[in-house]
C-alpha positions, 0 to 999 in steps of 0.5 A: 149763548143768549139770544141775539148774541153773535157767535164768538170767533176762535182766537187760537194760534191755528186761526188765520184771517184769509185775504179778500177774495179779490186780492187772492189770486187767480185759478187758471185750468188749462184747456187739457185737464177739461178735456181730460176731465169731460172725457173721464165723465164719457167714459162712465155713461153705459153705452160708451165704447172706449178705446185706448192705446198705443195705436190709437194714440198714434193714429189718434182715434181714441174714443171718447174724445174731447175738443174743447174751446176755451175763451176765459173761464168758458168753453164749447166742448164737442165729444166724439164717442162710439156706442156698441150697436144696437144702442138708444144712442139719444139717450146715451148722448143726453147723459153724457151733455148732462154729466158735462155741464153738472159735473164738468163744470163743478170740477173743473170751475169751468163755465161750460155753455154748450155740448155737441156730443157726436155718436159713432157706431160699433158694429157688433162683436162678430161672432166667434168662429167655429174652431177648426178641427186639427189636422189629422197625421197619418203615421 
């Protein structure tokens, strides 16, 4: 190709001219896959406790959990989490608003403009007790 010459397009069969993006179509994502998708990204940070489950279906105490407020192609997302204590709960929180508003947003094409991320804490495991001796059988 000489200089200043525009490169040639392919003029095969398996070529096809895509309509103007106006006239596409739309992308609609539901409110449930961000909150599917936010919660997933939660999960990963180290730190955060996740707990699921029938029970906790039930009750509705899962953890990392999502509330999302959509308004267009915009949402307000606040995330509830548990942490194991002791925990550098700031910095967990960080992570996780981070990790929402890069990546939850590239993948769900969601404008996401804000973060409230609340913390609960875990106690620590209680230690485990002593196992009791077996009862002595006197023949």
């Amino acid at each position: 190709m000489a200089e200043g010459e525009a490169p040639q397009e392919a003029t095969d069969e398996k070529t096809v001219a895509l309509a103007e993006v106006e006239t596409r179509g739309t992308l609609t994502v539901k409110s449930a896959v961000v909150t599917h998708v936010v919660e997933h990204l939660a999960r990963k940070v180290n730190g955060v406790v996740s707990r699921a489950g029938t029970f906790s279906a039930i009750t509705g105490s899962r953890s990392p959990h999502a509330d999302i407020r959509h308004s267009g192609r915009t949402a307000h997302v606040t995330m509830n989490v548990e942490v194991q204590w002791p925990a550098p709960v700031a910095s967990i929180a960080e992570e996780i608003r981070s990790q929402i508003l890069t990546e939850g947003a590239r993948l769900t094409g969601t404008d996401i403009r804000q973060v409230d991320v609340e913390v609960g804490v875990v106690a620590p495991p209680e230690p485990e007790a002593e196992p009791e001796a077996p009862a002595r059988r006197v023949l």
